[in-house]
C-alpha positions as CSV (number, residue, x, y, z in Angstrom):
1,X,0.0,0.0,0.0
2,X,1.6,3.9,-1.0
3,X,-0.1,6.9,-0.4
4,X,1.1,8.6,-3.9
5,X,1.8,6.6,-7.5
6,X,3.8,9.1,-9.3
7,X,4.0,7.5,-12.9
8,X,7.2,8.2,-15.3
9,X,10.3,7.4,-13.7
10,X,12.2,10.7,-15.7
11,X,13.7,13.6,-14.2
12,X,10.0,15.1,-13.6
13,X,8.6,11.8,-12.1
14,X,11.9,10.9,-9.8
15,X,12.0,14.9,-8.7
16,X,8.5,15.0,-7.8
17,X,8.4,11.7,-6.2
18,X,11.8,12.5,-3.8
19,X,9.9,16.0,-2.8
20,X,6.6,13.7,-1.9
21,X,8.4,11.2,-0.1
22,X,9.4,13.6,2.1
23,X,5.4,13.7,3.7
24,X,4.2,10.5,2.6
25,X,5.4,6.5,0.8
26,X,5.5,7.3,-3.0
27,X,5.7,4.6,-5.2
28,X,7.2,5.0,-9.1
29,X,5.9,3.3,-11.9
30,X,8.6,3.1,-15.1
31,X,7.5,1.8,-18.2
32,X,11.5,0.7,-19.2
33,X,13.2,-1.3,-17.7
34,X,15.6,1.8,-16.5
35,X,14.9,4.9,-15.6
36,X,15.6,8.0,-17.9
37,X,15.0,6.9,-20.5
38,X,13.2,8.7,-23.0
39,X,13.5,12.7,-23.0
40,X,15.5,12.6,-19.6
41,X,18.5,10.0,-21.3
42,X,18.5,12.0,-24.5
43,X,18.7,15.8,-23.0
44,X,21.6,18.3,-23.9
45,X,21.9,18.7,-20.8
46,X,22.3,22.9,-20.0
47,X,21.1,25.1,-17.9
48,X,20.5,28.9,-19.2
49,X,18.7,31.1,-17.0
50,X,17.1,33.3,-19.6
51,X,16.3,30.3,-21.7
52,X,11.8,29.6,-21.8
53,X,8.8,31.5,-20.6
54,X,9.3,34.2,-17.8
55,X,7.2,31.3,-15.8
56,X,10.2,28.8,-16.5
57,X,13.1,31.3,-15.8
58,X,11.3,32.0,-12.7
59,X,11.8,28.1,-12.1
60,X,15.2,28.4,-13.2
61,X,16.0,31.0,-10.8
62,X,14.7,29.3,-7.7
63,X,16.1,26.5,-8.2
64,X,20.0,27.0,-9.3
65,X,21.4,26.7,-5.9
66,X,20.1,23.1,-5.4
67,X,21.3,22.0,-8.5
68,X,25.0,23.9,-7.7
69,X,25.2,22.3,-4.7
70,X,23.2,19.5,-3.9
71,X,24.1,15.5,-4.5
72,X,27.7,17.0,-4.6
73,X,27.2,19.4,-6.9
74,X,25.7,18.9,-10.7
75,X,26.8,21.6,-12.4
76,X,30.1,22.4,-14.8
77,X,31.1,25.9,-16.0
78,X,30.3,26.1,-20.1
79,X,28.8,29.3,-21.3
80,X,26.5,29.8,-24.4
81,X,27.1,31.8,-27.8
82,X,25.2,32.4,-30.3
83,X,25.9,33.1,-34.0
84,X,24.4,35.4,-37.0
85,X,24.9,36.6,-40.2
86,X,24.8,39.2,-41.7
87,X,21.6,39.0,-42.8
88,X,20.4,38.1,-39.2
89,X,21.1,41.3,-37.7
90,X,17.4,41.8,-36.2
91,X,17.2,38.5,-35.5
92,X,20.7,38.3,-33.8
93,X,19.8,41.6,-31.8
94,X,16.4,40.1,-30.4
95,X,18.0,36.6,-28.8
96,X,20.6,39.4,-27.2
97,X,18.4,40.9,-25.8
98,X,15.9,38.0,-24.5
99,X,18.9,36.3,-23.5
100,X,21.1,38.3,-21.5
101,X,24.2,38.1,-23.7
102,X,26.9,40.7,-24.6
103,X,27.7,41.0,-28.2
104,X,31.6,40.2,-28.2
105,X,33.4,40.5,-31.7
106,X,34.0,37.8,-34.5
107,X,38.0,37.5,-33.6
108,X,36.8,37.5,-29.6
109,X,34.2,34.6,-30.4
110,X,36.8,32.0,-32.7
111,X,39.3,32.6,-29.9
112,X,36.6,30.4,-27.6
113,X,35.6,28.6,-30.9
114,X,38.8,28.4,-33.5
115,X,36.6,26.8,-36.2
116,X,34.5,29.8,-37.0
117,X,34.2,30.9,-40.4
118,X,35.3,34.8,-40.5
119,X,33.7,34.9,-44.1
120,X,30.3,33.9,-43.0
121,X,30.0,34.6,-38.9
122,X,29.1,38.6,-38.9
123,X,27.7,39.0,-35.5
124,X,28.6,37.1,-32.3
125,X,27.3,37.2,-28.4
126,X,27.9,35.5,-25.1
127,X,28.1,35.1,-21.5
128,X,29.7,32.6,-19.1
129,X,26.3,32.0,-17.3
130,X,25.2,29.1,-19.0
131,X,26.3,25.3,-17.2
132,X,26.2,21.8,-17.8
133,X,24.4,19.5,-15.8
134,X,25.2,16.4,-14.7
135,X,22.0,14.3,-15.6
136,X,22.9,10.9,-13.6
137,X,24.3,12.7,-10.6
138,X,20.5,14.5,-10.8
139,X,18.3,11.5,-11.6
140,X,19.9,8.8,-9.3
141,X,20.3,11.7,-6.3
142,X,16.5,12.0,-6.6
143,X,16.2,8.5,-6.8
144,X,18.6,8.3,-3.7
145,X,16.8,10.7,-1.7
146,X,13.4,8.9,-3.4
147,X,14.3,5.6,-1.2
148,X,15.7,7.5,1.8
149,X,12.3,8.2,2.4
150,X,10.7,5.2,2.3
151,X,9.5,5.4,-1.5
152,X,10.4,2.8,-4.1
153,X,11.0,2.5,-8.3
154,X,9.3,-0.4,-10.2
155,X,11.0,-0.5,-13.6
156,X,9.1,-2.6,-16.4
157,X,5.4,-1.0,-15.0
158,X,3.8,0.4,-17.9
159,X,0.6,1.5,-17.1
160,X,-2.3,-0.8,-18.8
161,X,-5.8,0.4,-16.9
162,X,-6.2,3.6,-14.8
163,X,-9.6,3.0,-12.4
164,X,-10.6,5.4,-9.8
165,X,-12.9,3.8,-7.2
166,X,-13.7,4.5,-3.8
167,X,-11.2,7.2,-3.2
168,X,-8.7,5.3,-4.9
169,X,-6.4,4.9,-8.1
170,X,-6.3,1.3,-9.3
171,X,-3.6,0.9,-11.8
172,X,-2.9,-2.1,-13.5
173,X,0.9,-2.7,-14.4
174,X,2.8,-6.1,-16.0
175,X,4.4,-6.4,-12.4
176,X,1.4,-5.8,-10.8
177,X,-1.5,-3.9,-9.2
178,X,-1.1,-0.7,-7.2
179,X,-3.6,1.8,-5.6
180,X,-3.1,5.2,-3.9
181,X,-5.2,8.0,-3.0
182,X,-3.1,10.3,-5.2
183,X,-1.7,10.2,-8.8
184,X,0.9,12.2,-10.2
185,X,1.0,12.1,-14.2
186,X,4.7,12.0,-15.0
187,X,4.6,10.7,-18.4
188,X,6.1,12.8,-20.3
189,X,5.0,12.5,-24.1
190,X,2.5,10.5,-22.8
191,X,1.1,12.6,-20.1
192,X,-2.2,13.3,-22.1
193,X,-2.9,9.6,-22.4
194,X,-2.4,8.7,-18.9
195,X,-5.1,11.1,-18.2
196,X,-7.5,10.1,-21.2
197,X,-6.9,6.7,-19.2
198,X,-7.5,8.3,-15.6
199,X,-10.6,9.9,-17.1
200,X,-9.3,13.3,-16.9
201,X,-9.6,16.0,-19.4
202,X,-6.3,16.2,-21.2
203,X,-4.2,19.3,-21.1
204,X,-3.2,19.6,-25.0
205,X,0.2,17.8,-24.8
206,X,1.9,17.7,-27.8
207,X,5.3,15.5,-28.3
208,X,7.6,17.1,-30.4
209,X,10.5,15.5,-31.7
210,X,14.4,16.8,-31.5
211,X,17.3,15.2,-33.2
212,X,21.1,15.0,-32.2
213,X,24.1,14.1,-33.8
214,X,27.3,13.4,-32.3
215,X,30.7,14.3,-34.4
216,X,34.0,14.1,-34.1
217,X,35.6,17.0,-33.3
218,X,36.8,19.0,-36.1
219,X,40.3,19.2,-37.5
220,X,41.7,17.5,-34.4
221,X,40.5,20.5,-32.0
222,X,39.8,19.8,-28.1
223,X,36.0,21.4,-28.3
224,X,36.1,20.3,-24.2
225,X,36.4,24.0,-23.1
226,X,34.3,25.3,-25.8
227,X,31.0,26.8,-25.2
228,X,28.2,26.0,-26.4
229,X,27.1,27.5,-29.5
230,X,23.8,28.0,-31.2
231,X,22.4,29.8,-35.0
232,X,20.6,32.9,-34.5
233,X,16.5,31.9,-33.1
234,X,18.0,28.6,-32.4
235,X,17.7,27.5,-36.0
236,X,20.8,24.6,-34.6
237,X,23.3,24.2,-31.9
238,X,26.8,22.4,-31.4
239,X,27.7,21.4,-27.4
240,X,31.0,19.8,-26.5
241,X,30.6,16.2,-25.6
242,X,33.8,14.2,-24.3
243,X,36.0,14.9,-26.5
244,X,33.4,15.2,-30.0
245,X,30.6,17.5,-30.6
246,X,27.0,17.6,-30.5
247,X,25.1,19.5,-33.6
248,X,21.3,19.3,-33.8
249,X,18.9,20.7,-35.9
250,X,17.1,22.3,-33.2
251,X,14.0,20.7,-34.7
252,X,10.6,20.5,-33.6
253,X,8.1,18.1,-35.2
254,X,4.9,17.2,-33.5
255,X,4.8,13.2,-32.9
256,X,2.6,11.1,-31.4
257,X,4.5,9.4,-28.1
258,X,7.0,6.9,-29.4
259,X,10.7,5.7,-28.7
260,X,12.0,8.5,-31.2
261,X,14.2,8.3,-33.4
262,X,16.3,10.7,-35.6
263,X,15.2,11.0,-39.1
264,X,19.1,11.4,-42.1
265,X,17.4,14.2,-43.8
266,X,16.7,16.0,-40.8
267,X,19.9,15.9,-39.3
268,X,21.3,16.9,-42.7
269,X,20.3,19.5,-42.9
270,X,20.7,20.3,-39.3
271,X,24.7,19.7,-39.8
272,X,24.6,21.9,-43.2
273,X,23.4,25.0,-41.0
274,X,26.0,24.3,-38.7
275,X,28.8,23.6,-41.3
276,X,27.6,27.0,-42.9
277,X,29.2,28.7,-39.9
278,X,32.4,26.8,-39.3
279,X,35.6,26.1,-41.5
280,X,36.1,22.4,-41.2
281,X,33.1,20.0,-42.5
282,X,31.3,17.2,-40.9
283,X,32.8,13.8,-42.9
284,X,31.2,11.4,-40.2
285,X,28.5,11.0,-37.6
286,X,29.4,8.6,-34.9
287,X,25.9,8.0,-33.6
288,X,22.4,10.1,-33.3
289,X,19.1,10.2,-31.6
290,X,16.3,12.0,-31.1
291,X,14.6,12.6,-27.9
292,X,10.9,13.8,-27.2
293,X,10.3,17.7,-25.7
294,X,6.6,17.6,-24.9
295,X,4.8,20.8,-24.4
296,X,1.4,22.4,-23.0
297,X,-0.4,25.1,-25.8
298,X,1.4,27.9,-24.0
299,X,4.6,26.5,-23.7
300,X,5.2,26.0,-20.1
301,X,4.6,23.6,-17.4
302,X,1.6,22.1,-16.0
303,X,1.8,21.4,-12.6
304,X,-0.7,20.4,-9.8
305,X,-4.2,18.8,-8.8
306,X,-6.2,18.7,-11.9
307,X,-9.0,21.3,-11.4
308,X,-11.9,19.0,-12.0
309,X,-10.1,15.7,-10.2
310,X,-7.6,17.6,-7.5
311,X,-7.0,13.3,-7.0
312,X,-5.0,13.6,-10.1
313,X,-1.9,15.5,-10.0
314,X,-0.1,16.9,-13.2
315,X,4.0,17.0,-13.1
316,X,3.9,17.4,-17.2
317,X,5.1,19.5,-20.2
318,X,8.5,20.1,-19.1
319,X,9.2,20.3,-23.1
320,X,13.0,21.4,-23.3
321,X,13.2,22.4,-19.5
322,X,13.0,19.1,-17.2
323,X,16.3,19.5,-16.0
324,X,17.3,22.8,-15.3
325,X,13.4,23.1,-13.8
326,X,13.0,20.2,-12.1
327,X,14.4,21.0,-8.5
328,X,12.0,24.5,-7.9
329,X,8.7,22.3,-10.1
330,X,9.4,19.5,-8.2
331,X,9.5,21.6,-4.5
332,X,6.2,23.3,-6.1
333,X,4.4,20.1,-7.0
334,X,5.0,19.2,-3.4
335,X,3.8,22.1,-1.8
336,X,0.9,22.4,-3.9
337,X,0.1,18.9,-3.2
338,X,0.2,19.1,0.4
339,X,-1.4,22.8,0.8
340,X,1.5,25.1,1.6
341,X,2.0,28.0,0.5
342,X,5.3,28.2,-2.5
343,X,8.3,30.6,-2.3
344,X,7.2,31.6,-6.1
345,X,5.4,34.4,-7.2
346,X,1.4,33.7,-7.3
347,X,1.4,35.0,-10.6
348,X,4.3,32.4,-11.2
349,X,2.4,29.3,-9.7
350,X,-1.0,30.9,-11.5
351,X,1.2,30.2,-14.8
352,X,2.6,27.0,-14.5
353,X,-1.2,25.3,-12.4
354,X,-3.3,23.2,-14.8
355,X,-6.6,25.3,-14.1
356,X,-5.1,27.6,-16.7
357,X,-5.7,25.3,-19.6
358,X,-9.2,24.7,-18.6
């Protein structure tokens, strides 16, 4: 018997879950056979301030000292650029502004990034604000803190039946049966069909797909002290990864909720934006993906008791933001859950609560 079922076993799932446990037994229910496995394995993995809805900086804001120090620490110095040309003045001027970054001359940016092309990079900015985030040290600290307090992960549970009956969930899993008073939707890019399930209304989920390619780095460089570097309105990106690069086509096509996987023409022609900007060409891929980034119709989280079944908790539409969110949406979930009043702004919780969408 568990007081809560939290279902999705991702960074949203094992962050809400570890905040619950804290007041009551919480039980996970993972559809793999690991955890983090779909958009929480697949992430790139940064944390920008300035980067989503003012609701999600807001989230950002709160909860940066956790992730700096907590689990011993899961943040790395890496900083963020971005790229124009010359066309892209306007355009290179607005994701200045909305990002907080100084414009810093062509010479000044290939000094951080020796491969830029001079003939075709116009405009540069950047700031040393932007980190990366350890993903596993995250996930399994939750999970950690997760069993601490009594709670408990069962891997391989994908949800088959969804009743709610006398005050109870009844959920019907391949490893079993659970019921709790409380459910907290999790899913990710499945989140809307949990609740279809639950017989909740949905919140307008939408899946969209993003695709990554990982490189070697180019013309024998060390890209490990790079930063990371994106095309002007995030048309791609390139992050250093161990010693090679990731480029992506910063793509976004709706999907329905699937293992996803990255489609050639797409990353082609996320590589030829990148190799547009840079001197030295892409010759080889050494792997890809593609990860789902799920969002609500106004592009932020939803979070907390579903207004027509406040049994039914939403922890969903985290889209790009699960992990540099999760530890101030996770502390919210909880204290929305259990009544207390949040260290956010109202008009901040107002934003991110489901009754918004309704």
């Amino acid at each position: 018997m568990t007081d809560i079922l939290v279902i999705g076993g991702g960074i949203a799932g094992l962050s809400a879950a570890a905040r619950l446990s804290e007041d009551a037994q919480v039980t996970v229910l993972e559809a793999e056979a690991a955890t983090g496995y779909h958009a929480s394995g697949r992430s790139a993995a940064l944390i920008e301030l300035n980067y989503g809805a003012e609701s999600v900086r807001a989230l950002n804001r709160a909860g940066f000292d956790f992730l700096r120090d907590s689990f011993g620490g899961c943040l790395s110095p890496r900083g963020l650029m971005i790229l124009a040309r010359e066309d892209e003045k306007e355009a290179f001027q607005s994701d200045l502004t909305s990002l907080g970054l100084g414009q810093i001359g062509v010479d000044e940016a290939r000094a951080m990034v020796p491969v830029l092309d001079p003939q075709t990079v116009a405009f540069a900015g950047y700031h040393d604000a932007a980190h990366d985030i350890d993903t596993d040290r995250l996930l399994q600290g939750f999970a950690r803190s997760l069993r601490e307090g009594g709670g408990s992960i069962m891997t391989g549970a994908r949800v088959n039946d969804i009743r709610f009956d006398g005050g109870q969930w009844q959920v019907s899993t391949p490893v079993g049966e659970f019921s709790a008073a409380l459910l907290v939707n999790a899913a990710g890019a499945w989140a809307d069909e949990v609740a279809v399930m639950a017989g909740v209304a949905p919140c307008g989920i939408v899946p969209y797909r993003r695709s990554m390619a990982r490189v070697p780095a180019p013309d024998g460089h060390d890209p490990r002290s790079w930063p990371m570097f994106f095309g002007v309105g995030e048309s791609w990106y390139a992050k250093p990864d161990a010693g090679a690069l990731l480029v992506s086509p910063a793509d976004e096509e709706p999907v329905a909720p699937q293992d996803a996987w990255a489609e050639d023409l797409t990353l082609a022609e996320g590589i030829a934006r990148y190799e547009e900007m840079v001197t030295a060409p892409v010759t080889r891929m050494l792997s890809s993906w593609a990860g789902l980034r799920s969002f609500a119709p106004d592009r932020t989280l939803v979070l907390g008791r579903d207004p027509d079944q406040p049994a039914f908790v939403w922890c969903a539409g985290q889209g790009g933001y699960g992990f540099q969110t999760a530890p101030a949406a996770s502390q919210l979930l909880a204290d929305l859950v259990a009544g207390r009043a949040s260290g956010l702004d109202a008009g901040v919780v107002d934003a991110l609560t489901p009754g918004r969408l309704r």
